[in-house]
C-alpha positions in Angstrom: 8.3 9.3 -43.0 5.4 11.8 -43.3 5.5 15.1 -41.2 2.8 13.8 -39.1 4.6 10.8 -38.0 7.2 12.8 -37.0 4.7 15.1 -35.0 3.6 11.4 -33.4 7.2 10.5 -32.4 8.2 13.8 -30.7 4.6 13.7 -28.5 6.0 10.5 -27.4 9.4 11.9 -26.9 10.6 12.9 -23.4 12.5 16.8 -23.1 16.2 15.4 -22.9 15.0 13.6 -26.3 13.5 16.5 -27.6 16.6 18.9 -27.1 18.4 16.3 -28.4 16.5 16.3 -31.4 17.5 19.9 -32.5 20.8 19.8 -31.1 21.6 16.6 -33.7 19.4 18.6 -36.7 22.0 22.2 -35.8 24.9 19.4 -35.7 24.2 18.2 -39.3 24.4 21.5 -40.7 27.7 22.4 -38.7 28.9 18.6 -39.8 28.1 20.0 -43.4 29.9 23.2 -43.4 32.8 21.6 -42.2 32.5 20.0 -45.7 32.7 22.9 -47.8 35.4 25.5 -47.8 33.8 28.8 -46.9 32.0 27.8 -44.5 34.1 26.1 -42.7 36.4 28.7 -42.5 33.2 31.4 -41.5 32.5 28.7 -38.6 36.0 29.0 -36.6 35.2 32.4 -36.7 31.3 32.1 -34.8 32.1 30.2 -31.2 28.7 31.6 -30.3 27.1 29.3 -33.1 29.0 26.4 -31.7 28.5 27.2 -28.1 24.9 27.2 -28.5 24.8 23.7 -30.2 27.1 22.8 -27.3 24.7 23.9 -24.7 21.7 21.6 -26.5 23.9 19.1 -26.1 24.7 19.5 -22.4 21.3 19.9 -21.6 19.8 16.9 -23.3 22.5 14.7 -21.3 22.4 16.9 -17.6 19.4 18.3 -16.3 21.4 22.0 -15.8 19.5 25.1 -15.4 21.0 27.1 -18.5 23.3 30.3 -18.4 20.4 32.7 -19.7 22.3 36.0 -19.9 24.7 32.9 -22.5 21.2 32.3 -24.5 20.3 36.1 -24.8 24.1 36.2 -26.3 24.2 33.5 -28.4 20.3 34.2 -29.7 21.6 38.1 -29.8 25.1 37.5 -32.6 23.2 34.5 -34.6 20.1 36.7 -35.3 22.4 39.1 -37.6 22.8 36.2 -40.1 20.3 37.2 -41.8 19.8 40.7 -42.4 16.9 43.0 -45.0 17.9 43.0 -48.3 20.0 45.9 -49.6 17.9 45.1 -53.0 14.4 44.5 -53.1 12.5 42.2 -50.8 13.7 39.2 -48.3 17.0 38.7 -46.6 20.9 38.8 -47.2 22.5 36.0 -45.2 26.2 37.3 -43.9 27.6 34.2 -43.3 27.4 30.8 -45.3 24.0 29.0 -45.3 24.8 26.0 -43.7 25.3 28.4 -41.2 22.5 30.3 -41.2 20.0 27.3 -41.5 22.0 25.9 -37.8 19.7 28.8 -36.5 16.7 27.4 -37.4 16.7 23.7 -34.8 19.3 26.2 -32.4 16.0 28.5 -31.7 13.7 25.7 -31.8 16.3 23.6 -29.3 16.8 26.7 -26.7 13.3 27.8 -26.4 12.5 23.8 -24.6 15.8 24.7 -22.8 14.5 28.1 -21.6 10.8 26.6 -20.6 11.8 22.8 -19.4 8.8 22.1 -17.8 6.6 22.7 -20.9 4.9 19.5 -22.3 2.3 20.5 -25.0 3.0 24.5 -25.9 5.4 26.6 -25.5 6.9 30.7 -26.4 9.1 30.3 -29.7 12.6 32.1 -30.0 11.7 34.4 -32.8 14.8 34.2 -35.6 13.9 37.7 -36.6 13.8 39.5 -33.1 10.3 39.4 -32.9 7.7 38.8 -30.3 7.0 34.8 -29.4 5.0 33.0 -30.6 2.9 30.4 -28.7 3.7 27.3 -30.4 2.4 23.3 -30.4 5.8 21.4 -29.0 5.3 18.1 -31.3 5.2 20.6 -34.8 7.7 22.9 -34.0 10.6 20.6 -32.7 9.3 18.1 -35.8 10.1 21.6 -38.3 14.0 21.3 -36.7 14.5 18.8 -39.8 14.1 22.1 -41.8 17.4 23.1 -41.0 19.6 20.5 -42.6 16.7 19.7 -44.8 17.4 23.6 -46.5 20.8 23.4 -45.9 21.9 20.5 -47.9 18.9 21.6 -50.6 20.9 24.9 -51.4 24.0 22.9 -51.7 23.9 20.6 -53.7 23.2 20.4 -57.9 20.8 17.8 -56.9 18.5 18.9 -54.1 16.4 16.1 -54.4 18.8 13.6 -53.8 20.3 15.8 -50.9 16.9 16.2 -49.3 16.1 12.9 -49.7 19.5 11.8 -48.4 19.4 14.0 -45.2 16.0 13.4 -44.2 16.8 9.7 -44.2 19.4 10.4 -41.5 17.3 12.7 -39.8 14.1 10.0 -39.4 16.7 7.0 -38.4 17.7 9.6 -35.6 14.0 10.4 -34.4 13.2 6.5 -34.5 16.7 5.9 -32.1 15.4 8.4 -29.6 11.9 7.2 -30.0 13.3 3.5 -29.2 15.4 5.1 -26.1 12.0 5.3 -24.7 12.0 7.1 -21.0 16.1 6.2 -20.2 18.7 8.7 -19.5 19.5 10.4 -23.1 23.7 9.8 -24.0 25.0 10.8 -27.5 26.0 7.6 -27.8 22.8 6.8 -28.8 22.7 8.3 -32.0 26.6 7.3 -33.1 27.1 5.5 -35.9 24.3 6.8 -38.1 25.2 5.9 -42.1 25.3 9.1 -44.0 24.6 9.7 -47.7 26.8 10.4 -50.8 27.3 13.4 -51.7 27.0 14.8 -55.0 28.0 17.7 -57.1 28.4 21.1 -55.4 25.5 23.8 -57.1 26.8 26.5 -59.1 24.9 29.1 -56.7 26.7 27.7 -53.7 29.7 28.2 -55.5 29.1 31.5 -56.2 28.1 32.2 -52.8 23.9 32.0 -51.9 23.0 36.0 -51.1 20.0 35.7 -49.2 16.7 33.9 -48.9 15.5 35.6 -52.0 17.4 33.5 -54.1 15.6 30.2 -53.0 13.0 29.9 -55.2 15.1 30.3 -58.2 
């Protein structure tokens, strides 16, 4: 599936679908620290990470008016996993990157929950404290994929494979909430989803990933 179809199937997408969207893309990458050691260890130690997921989650199924002074917390801790680099240009991550790459579909999934009535464009949750940006709805909950999508690309020895692997997941997901149509959203609908092999761990992972500079390399 090509970025623009993707753009086409979340127009068409109602909000509970939307939400739901990025709630399942911050899932995948909470699914795949639990794979890996460190990070799963880092993650019982962040309930804010995993009450915000939570509180997609809720909101995709129940049409409940969030807990904002919650969003401005959980928006507040997750922002400091990624801090300027001590060295040179970019950013140190402080916790694991399947972690850190949660953030990405978290903002993109609480900034529909914080502006439920938009349909088109809305203000972005900026992941570096910034001010807003105004954003198209179909491109920016489409770029949710981007979470997992890095994740598992900074994993594994093979990125290819583990991009091409996750995204496969990703579209059959889109396509189930795309089929759901205009009926009440359940998680149920997006249970049972086949998931992909996974390979050899990367040496940098193993080593522990420092920071965003170290993703082109």
């Amino acid at each position: 599936m090509k970025t623009a179809d993707r753009e086409k199937i979340v127009a068409a997408l109602p909000f509970a679908s939307r939400v739901a969207f990025c709630a399942f893309c911050a899932e995948r990458c909470l699914g795949e620290a639990r794979r890996h050691e460190r990070a799963r260890e880092q993650l019982a130690h962040e309930p804010l990470l995993e009450e915000g997921v939570a509180l997609l989650w809720r909101r995709a199924e129940h049409p409940l008016e969030p807990d904002r002074a919650r969003v401005t917390a959980i928006v507040d801790h997750v922002r400091g996993y990624e801090v300027a680099a001590k060295h040179g240009e970019g950013t140190d991550y402080t916790v694991d990157v399947a972690l850190v790459k949660a953030v990405i579909p978290l903002f993109k999934g609480l900034a529909l929950v914080l502006d439920p009535s938009a349909h088109d464009e809305l203000d972005s949750v900026s992941l570096d404290g910034g001010p807003p940006n105004r954003v198209r709805i179909p491109r920016y909950v489409a770029g949710a994929i981007n979470g997992p999508y890095q994740s598992v690309s900074l994993i594994y020895a093979d990125h290819e494979a583990a991009r091409a692997g996750e995204m496969a997941v990703l579209d059959v997901a889109l396509e189930r909430l795309l089929a759901l149509g205009s009926a009440p959203f359940s998680r149920a609908v997006l249970d049972g989803l086949a998931d992909w092999p996974r390979g050899e761990v990367g040496a940098r992972y193993v080593r522990g990933i420092a920071g965003s500079h170290d993703e082109a390399d």
